[in-house]
C-alpha positions, 0 to 999 in steps of 0.5 A: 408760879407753878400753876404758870408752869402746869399750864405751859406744860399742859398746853405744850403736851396738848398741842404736841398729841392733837394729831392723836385726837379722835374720829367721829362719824362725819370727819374727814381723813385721808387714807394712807393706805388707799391715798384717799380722802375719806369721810368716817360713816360708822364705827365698828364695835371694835374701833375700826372705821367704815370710810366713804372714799370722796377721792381716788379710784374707790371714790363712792364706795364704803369699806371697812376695818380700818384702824386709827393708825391708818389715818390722818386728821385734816385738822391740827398740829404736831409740835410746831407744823400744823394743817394749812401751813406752807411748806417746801419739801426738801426732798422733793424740790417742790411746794406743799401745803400741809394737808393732814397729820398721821397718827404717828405725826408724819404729815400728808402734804399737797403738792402745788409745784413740780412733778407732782403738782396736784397729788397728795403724798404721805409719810414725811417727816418735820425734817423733810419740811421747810416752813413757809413762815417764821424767821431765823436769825435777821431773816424772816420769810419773804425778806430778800437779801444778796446772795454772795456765791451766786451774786444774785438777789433772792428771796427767802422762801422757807426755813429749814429746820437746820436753820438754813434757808430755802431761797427763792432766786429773783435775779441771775441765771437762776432766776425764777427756781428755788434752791435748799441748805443757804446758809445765813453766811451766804447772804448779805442784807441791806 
């Protein structure tokens, strides 16, 4: 039984920390100083990077003296979020795919809707974020249900972290946009 436990332990607080790993020559990142995919080509001999930029208005050039903390790995996860997950950014109204996770766990997230569709932006936190995936209580991503006060048919298009519902209206005068904060008691289910 203890062994079972050390090693739900040991998985949990490797899966937490992975945001944290390493960069070796060759790895991709994005700079959150310069808003820029870079790709590590030396390693100075106090730890600090030298970066090719592969996006941006340096792209091409190198430079130097960066620090861990100044990046974000492309791959991995911090807690439940990891790189490649689909969300929707409750502050920003839009969809984003998690794209890189920072140092200090913060996420780098594309965007693929609204006004600022096609840029990356960094800094967000797992709050800010509702998850394309998962389900919460009877109701899981992509299940439509009633929605009461709107009396209108929609989809669930994320979860919050507070447990309410991002939805996507499929009927009604909102059909076609998505709304944030419904809570479970607002919809019926069949």
């Amino acid at each position: 039984m203890r062994a079972i436990l050390f090693l739900a332990s040991f998985f949990v607080s490797v899966q937490a920390f992975a945001y944290q790993q390493k960069l070796y020559v060759g790895d991709r990142a994005y700079n959150i100083e310069r808003s820029a995919y870079v790709t590590v080509v030396a390693i100075q001999q106090d730890g600090r990077f030298v970066l090719r930029y592969d996006s941006g208005p340096l792209t091409g050039q190198t430079g130097g003296n960066w620090t861990r903390a100044d990046l974000a790995v492309l791959s991995g996860c911090a807690g439940q979020v990891c790189t490649g997950y689909g969300a929707y950014n409750l502050e920003r109204e839009a969809y984003v795919r998690v794209v890189g996770i920072q140092y200090d766990g913060r996420f780098v997230l594309y965007y693929r809707t609204g006004s600022l569709a096609g840029q990356s932006g960094h800094n967000w936190t797992r709050s800010d974020l509702a998850l394309t995936r998962g389900c919460y209580l009877d109701l899981c991503v992509g299940e439509r249900a009633y929605n009461v006060p709107r009396q209108a048919w929609v989809t669930v298009a994320a979860i919050q972290l507070t447990g309410h519902y991002v939805l996507r209206f499929d009927t009604g005068p909102l059909a076609g946009k998505s709304g944030k904060n419904w809570p479970r008691s607002d919809l019926a289910v069949r």
